[in-house]
N, C-alpha and C positions, 0 to 999 in steps of 0.2 A: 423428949416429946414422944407422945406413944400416936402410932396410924392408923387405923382399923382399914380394913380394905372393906368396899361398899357390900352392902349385901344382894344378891343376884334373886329376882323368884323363881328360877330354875324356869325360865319362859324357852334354852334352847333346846327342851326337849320335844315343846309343843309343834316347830315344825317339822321334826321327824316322827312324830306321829301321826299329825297331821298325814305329811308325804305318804307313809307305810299306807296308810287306810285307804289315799290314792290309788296305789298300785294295785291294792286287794281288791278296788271299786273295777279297777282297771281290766281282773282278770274275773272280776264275777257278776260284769253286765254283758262281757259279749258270751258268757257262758248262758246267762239268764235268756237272750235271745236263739241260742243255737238247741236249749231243750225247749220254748213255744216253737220253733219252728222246724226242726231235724226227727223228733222223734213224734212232736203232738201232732204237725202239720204234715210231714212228709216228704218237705223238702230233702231232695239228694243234692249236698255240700260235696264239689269235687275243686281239688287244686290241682296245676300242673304243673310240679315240679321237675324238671329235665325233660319235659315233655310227657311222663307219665300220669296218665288220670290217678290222684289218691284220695281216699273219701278225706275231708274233714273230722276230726273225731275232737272229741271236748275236751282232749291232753292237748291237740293241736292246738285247740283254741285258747287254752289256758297256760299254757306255753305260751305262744304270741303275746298275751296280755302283758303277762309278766316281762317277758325278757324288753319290751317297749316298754314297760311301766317302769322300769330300773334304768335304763338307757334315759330315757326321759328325765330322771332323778339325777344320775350320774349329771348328764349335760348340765342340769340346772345347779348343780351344784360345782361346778366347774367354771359353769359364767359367772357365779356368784361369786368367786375369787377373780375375775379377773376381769371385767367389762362395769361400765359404771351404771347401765338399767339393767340389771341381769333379767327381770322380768320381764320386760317389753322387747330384749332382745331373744329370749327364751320363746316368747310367746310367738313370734314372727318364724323362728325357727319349726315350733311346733306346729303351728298350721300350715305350713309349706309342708311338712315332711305329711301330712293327714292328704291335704289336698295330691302331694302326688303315691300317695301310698292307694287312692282309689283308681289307679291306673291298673293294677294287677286283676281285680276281682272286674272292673268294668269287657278289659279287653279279654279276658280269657277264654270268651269261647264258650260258657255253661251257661245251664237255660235262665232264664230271666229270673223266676224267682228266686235260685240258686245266686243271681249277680246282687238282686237286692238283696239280697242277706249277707252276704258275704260284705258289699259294702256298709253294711247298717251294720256291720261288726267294726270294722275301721272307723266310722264315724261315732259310734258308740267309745272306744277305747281312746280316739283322739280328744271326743268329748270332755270324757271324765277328768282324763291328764290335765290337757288345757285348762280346765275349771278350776281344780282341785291344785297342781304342782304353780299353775301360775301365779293363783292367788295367796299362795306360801311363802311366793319370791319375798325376798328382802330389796325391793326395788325403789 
């Protein structure tokens, strides 16, 4: 008796592409916001890291994107082996980490319009993730 093994439509490369286009969304909407507002508008982007003022610059900001946009992949694909909603659990995950990641930019200290941008970059990158990696879940 001969078997044939089933035929696949190669559908599991759709969510790692899917994901990849995430992360790229991830690091090229808070870049989209930091050129209307740092060089057209003239907001001054400063972080304090150890206590030193540093300007923001758009490797910072696309750095952040990235390394959250992989971290966020990473984790989802981690639940996804080992929790039975990976999605719903992913998803609760991610907006806890957005909602307390607007603690940095709100409490730091720099001028107002400076705070709303910086958090409209966090909210921006949680966004996309959120939307994008959670609806990729295999949930």
């Amino acid at each position: 008796m001969t078997t044939t093994a089933p035929v696949t439509s190669g559908t599991s490369s759709r969510p790692t592409a899917r994901r990849a286009l995430t992360v790229a969304a991830a690091v090229l909407a808070p870049l989209f916001l930091w050129a209307l507002t740092v060089p057209l508008a003239g907001v001054e982007l400063t972080a304090l890291p150890g206590g030193e003022p540093r300007a923001v610059g758009p490797v910072a900001v696309a750095v952040a994107g990235l390394v959250f946009g992989l971290a966020a992949w990473a984790l989802l694909a981690v639940l996804e082996r080992t929790v039975r909603r990976p999605g719903r659990v992913w998803t609760v995950v991610a907006f806890s980490v957005l909602v307390l990641s607007l603690a940095g930019p709100v409490t730091s200290g720099a001028e107002p319009a400076a705070v709303l941008v910086l958090a409209g970059m966090h909210v921006l990158v949680g966004a996309v993730l959120i939307l994008g990696l959670g609806r990729s879940s295999r949930s």
